[in-house]
C-alpha positions in Angstrom: 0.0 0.0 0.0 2.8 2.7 0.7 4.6 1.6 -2.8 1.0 2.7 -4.4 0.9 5.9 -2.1 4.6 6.4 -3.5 3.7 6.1 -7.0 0.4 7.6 -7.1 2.8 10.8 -5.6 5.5 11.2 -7.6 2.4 10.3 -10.9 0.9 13.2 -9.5 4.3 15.7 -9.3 5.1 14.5 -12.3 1.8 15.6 -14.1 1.2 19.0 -12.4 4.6 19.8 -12.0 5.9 19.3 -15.8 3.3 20.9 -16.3 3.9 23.7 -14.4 7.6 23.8 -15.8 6.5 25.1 -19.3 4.3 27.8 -17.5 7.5 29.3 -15.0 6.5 32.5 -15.5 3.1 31.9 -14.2 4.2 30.4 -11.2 6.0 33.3 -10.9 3.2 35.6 -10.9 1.2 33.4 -9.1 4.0 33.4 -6.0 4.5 37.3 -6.5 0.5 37.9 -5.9 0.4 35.4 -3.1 3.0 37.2 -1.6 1.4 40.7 -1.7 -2.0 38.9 -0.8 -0.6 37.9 2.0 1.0 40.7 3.0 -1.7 42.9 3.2 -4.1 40.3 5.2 -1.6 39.1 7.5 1.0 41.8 7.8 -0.1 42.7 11.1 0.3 39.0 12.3 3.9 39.8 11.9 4.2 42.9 13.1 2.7 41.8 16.4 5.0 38.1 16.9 8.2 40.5 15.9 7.3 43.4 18.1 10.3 44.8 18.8 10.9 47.6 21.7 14.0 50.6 21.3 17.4 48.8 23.2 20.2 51.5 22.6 20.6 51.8 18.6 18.9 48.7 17.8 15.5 47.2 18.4 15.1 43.8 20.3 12.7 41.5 19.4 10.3 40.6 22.7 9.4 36.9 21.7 13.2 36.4 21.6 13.2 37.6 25.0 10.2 35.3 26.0 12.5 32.5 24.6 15.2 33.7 26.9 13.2 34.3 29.8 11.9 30.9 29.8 15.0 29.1 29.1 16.4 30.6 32.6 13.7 29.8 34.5 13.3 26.4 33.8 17.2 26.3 34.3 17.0 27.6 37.7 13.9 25.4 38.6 14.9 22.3 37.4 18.5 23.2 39.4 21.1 23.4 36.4 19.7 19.9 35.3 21.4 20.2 31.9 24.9 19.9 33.5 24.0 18.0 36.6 22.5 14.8 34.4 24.5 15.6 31.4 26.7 11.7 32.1 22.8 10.0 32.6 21.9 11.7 29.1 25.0 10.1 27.2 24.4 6.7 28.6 20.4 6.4 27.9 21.2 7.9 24.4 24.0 4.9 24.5 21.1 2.6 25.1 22.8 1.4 28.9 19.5 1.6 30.1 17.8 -0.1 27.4 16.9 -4.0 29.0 18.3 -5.9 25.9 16.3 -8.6 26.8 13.7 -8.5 23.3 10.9 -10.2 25.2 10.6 -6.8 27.0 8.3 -4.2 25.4 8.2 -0.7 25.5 5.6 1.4 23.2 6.8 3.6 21.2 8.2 3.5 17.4 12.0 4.3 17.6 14.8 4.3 19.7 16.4 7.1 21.6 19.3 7.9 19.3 16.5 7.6 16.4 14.1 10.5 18.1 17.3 12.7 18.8 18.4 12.1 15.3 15.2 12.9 14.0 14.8 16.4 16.2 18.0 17.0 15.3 17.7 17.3 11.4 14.8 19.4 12.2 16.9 22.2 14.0 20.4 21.5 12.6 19.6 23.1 8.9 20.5 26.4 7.1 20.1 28.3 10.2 23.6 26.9 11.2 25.3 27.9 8.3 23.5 31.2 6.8 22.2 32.1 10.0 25.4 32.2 11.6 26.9 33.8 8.3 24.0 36.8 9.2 25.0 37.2 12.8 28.1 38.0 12.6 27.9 40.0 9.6 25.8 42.2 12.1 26.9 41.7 15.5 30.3 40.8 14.8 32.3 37.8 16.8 31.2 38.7 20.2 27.8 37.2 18.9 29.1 33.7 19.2 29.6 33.7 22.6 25.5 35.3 23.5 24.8 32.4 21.0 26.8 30.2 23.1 25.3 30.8 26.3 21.3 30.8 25.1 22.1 27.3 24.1 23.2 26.2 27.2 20.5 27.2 29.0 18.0 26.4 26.5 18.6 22.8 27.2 16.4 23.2 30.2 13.2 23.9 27.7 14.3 21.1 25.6 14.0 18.8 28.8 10.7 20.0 29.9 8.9 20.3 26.7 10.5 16.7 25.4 9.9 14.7 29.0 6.1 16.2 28.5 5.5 15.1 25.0 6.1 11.7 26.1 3.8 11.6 29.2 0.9 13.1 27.3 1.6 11.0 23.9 -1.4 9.1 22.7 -0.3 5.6 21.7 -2.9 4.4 18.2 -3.9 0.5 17.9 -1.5 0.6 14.8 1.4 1.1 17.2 1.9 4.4 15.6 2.9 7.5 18.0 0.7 11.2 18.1 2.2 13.5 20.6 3.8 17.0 21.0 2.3 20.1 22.8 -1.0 19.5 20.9 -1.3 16.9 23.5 0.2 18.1 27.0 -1.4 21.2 26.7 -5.0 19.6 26.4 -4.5 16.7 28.6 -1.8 18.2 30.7 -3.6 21.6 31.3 -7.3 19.5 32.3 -5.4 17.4 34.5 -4.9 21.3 36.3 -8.7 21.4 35.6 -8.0 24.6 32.9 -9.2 22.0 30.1 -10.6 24.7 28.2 -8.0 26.7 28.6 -5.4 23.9 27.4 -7.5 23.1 24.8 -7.2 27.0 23.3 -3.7 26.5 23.7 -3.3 23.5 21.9 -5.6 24.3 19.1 -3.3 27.8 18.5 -0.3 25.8 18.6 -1.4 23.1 16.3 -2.4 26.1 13.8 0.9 27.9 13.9 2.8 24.2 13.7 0.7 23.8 10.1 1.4 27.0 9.1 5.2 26.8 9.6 5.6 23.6 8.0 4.7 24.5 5.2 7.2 27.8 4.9 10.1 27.6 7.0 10.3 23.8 7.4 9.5 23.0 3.1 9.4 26.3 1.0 12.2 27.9 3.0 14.2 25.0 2.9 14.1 24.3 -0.7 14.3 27.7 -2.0 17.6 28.4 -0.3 19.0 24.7 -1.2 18.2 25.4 -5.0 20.4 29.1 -4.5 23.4 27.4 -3.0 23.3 24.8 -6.0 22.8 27.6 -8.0 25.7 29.8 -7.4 28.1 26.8 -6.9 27.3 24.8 -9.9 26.3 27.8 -12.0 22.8 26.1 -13.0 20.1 28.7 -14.4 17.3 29.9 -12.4 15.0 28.3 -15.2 16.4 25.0 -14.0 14.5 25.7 -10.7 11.1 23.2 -11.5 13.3 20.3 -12.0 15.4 20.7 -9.0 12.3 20.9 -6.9 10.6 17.8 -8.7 13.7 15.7 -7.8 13.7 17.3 -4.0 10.0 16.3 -3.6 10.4 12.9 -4.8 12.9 12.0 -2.3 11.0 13.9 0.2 8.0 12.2 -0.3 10.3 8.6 -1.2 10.4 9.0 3.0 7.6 10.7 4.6 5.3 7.8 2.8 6.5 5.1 5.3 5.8 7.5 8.8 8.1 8.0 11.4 10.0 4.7 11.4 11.0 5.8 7.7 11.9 9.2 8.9 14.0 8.0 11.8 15.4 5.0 9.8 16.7 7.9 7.7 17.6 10.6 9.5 19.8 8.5 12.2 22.0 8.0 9.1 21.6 11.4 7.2 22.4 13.6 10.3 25.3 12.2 11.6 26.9 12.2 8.3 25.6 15.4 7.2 26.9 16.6 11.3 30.3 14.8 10.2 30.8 16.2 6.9 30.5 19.5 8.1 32.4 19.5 11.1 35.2 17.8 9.6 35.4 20.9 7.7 35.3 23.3 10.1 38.2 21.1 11.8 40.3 21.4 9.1 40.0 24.8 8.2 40.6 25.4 12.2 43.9 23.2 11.9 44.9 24.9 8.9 44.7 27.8 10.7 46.0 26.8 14.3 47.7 30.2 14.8 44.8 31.9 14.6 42.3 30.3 16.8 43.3 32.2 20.2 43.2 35.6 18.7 39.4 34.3 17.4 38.0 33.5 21.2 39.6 36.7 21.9 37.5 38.6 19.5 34.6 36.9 20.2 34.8 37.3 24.3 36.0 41.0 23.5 33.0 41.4 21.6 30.2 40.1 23.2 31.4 42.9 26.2 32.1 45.9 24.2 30.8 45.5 20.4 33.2 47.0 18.7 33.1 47.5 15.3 29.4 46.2 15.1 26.1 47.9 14.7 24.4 48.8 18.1 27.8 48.0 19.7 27.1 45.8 22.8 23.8 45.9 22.4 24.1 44.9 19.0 26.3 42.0 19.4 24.0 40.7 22.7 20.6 40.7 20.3 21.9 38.9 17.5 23.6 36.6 19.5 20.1 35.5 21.4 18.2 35.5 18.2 20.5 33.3 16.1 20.7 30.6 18.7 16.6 30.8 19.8 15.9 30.7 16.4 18.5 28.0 15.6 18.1 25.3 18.3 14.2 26.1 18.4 14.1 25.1 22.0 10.5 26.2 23.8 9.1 26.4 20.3 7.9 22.8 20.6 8.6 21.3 17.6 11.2 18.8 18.6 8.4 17.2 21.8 6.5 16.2 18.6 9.8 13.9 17.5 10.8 12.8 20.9 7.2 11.6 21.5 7.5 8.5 19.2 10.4 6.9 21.0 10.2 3.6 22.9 10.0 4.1 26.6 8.0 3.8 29.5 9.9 6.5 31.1 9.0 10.3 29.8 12.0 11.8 32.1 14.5 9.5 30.1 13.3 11.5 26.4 13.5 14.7 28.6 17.2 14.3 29.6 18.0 12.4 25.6 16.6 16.3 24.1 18.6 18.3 26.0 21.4 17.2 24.4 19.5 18.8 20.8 21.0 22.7 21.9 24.4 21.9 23.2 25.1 19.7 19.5 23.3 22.2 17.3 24.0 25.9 19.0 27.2 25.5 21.4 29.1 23.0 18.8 27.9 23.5 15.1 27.1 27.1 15.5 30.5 27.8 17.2 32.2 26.0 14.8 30.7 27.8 12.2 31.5 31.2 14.2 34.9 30.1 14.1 35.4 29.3 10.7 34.2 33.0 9.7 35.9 34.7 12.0 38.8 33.0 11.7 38.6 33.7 7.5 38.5 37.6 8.1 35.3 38.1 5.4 33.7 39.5 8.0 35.6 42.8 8.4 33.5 45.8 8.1 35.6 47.1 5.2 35.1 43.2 3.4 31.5 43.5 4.2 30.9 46.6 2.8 32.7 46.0 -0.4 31.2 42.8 -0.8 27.6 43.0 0.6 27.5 39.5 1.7 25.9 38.3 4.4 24.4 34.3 5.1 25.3 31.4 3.6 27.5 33.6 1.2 29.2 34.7 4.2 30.2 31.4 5.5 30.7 30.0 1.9 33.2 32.6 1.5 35.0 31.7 5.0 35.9 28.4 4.0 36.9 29.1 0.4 39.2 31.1 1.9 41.2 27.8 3.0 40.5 25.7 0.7 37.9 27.0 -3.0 37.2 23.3 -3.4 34.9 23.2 0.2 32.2 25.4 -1.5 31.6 22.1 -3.3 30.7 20.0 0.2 29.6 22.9 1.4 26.6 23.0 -1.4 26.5 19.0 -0.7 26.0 19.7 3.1 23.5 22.4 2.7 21.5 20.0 0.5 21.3 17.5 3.1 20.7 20.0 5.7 17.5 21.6 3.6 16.2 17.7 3.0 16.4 16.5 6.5 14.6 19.8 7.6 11.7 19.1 5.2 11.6 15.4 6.4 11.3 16.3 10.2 9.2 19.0 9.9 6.4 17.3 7.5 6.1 14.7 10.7 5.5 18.0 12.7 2.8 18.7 10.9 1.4 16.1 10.0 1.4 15.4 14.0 -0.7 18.9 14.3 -2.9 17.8 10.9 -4.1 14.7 12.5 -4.5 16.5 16.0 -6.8 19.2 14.1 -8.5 17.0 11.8 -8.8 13.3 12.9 -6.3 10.4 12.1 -6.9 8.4 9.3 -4.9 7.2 6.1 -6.7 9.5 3.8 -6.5 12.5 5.7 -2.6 11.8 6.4 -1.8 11.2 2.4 -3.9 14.4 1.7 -1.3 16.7 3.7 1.8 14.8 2.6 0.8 15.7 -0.9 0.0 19.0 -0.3 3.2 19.5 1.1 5.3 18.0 -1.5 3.4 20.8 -3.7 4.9 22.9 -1.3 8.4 21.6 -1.8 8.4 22.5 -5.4 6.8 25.8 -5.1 9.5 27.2 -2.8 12.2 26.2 -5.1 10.3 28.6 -7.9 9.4 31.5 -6.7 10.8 34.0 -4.9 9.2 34.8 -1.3 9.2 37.9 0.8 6.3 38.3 3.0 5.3 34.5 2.8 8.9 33.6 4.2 8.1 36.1 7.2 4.9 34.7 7.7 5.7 31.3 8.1 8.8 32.5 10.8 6.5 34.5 12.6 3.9 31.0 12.8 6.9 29.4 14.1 7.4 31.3 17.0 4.0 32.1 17.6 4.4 28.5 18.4 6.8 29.4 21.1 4.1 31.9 23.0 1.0 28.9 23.3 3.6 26.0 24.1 5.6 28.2 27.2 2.4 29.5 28.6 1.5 25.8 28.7 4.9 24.5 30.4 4.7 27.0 33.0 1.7 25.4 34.4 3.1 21.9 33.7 6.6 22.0 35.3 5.9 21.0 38.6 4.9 17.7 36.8 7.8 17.2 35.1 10.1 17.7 38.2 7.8 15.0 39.8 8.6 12.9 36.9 12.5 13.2 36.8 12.9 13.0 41.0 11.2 9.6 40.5 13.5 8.8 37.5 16.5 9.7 39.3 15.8 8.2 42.5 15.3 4.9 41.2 18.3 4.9 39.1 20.3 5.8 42.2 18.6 2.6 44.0 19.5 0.3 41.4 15.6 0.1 40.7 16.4 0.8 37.1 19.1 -1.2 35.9 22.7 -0.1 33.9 23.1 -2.6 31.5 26.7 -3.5 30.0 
């Protein structure tokens, strides 16, 4: 039945989408009036999620500081549990807690290195690479290090989101997983007897979820993979439809077969797309050996004083904290959907696996990335204003500097970031679909195909307000799910005391 799903798919991208190739300029049109459609309905929407208030010469974004705020609360509540329990976390990621004995069941559809991979190519994507590129380009090296820090603590959100996504998860007769905020905030929220409440809150989140699937997760994605290929390998802009059939094929090769697909997938993808990178960023760091103390310097000199940045500081501080909130996504959500499908019987155990998700993707990739640029020097302010590049331009620039031949595996590594960001982030709403609209085969193959449409349109046209739109969804996302966890921590730190306890009785077993 999924071989027919496949082929009835990639029939119906085929037909449309050829189609479609012969009538570019139409889609063209069709994506500029969208975009001003949109704009004028919905520009307000965006106005209000990225209301910003006067901080010295800049302006700073107040759902970046409800990101922030949160993350250090839950940090201090939860008593620095990202470094306390950091050992545990390796070892149940390690599977020592795992009984190996296969007679014991646990429900659930994937292990816990297969939901960590699979949140993990959600949030490690282009943010890492043109993100970073845009940070620095405006805040300058000291940015690293305020990047640095809000991943650290954001690990605390990743716990508490993650360890209530798989207490509230609703297990299906198939086997099959549904869980995420969608759920805690209903169930979680009545259990506080604010049902109705919880239900508003869930129902808001599952909205903004959909909403940002389809742009930043797919059209986002693709549209920036298809400009990476394009100025690397030199392929026309006409050559766009084709790219974007290929794309959703193999998108839609994976999201067919459900999470156990996904997760089968990304646990190989992202640590070889992880490795690639990395490796690198290694060897342009050994290449450049000499160089890497008078980097920290820079960027611990300039997360204090700004110099040589816009907004000094101030400047430096703001981009630092949105980079990493909107890189490592943690108290958006997203990533409780993914954790939810993992085989446990334990939610604290998923809890303490996530909050690994911000250290890997904000204080090691995004660092690394940091280095790389600074190290390079294209970020001068003289080399920036000659230039005018910012993004994934800026960073493509960096490591051309050591070697021209990495913008080749740096297009390769982009590509597989933008791929295993689609992947994750069709589950995510599919999840949110389903929570809106009912589970059922038909309705589930009715929002895959949509969103393969999806995948070809944002390599086509060119967005402006639609790409806003769909940010400002995803952390509108942020605003229902932290309301919701606020209420809800106290359960969680009932859940991981137990955990804890029993693991220091020998209740729960280390295996070898």
């Amino acid at each position: 039945m999924k071989k027919q799903y496949l082929v009835a798919t990639i029939l119906l991208l085929s037909t449309t989408l050829t189609q479609a190739a012969e009538q570019q300029s139409g889609l063209a049109a069709f994506g500029a009036g969208l975009d001003s459609f949109m704009a004028n309905i919905f520009g307000w929407f965006v106005d209000l999620i990225f209301f910003s208030v006067p901080l010295g010469d800049v302006s700073f974004p107040l759902i970046v500081g409800w990101l922030l705020v949160a993350a250090l609360i839950f940090t201090f509540y939860f008593g620095f549990i990202q470094f306390r329990l950091i050992g545990l976390s390796l070892d149940i990621v390690r599977g020592k807690y795992t009984d190996p004995n296969p007679a014991v069941k646990e429900e659930g559809e994937v292990s816990h290195f297969q939901a960590l991979a699979t949140a993990l190519s959600g949030t490690v994507g282009l943010g890492n690479i043109a993100g970073v590129g845009a940070a620095l380009a405006i805040g300058g090296p000291g940015a690293t290090f305020w990047m640095i820090m809000v991943g650290l603590f954001g690990m605390a959100s990743k716990f508490v989101e993650c360890t209530l996504g798989v207490k509230y998860r609703t297990i299906l007769p198939s086997g099959a997983v549904s869980g995420g905020p969608m759920y805690y905030l209903s169930r979680g929220m009545a259990e506080r007897g604010m049902g109705g409440f919880g239900k508003v809150l869930a129902v808001g989140f599952a909205l903004m979820t959909i909403l940002a699937t389809f742009g930043a997760g797919n059209m986002f994605q693709g549209n920036q993979a298809f400009a990476v290929m394009s100025s690397t390998f030199s392929i026309p802009t006409d050559y766009s439809i084709f790219f974007g059939i290929v794309l959703a094929v193999l998108v839609g090769s994976v999201i067919i077969g459900g999470m156990p697909r996904i997760a089968t997938v990304t646990e190989k993808v992202v640590p070889f797309m992880a490795l690639l990178y990395i490796t690198m960023a290694v060897i342009v760091l050994v290449a450049n050996y000499n160089l890497i103390g008078a980097a920290f310097t820079e960027i611990f000199v300039g997360a204090f004083t700004g110099a040589g940045v816009a907004g000094g500081f101030i400047g430096a501080l703001i981009q630092g904290l949105k980079r990493a909130t909107f890189s490592n996504e943690a108290g958006v959500g997203s990533a409780a959907i993914a954790h939810s499908a993992v085989k446990t019987n334990e939610p604290a155990t998923e809890g303490l696996v996530a909050l690994l998700e911000p250290f890997i993707d904000t204080v090691i990739i995004c660092t690394m990335t940091a280095l790389v640029i600074t190290i390079s020097g294209v970020n001068t302010a003289a080399n920036l204003q000659t230039q005018a590049i910012t993004g994934v331009e800026l960073t493509r620039a960096a490591f051309m500097q050591t070697a021209p031949i990495f913008q080749y595996f740096l297009a390769v590594a982009v590509i597989m970031f933008a791929f295993s960001t689609m992947i994750s982030w069709s589950y995510y709403g599919l999840k949110a679909w389903t929570y809106l609209f009912g589970e059922g085969k038909v309705g589930e193959m009715i929002y895959k195909l949509i969103f393969l449409v999806f995948v070809v349109i944002g390599t086509i046209v060119q967005f402006s307000f639609v790409i806003d739109f769909s940010d400002a969804a995803l952390f509108a996302m942020a605003i229902f799910n932290i309301i919701g966890l606020y209420f809800l921590m106290p359960i969680v730190k009932k859940e991981v005391q137990s955990y804890v306890a029993r693991v220091k009785s020998g209740e729960i077993k280390k295996y070898k």
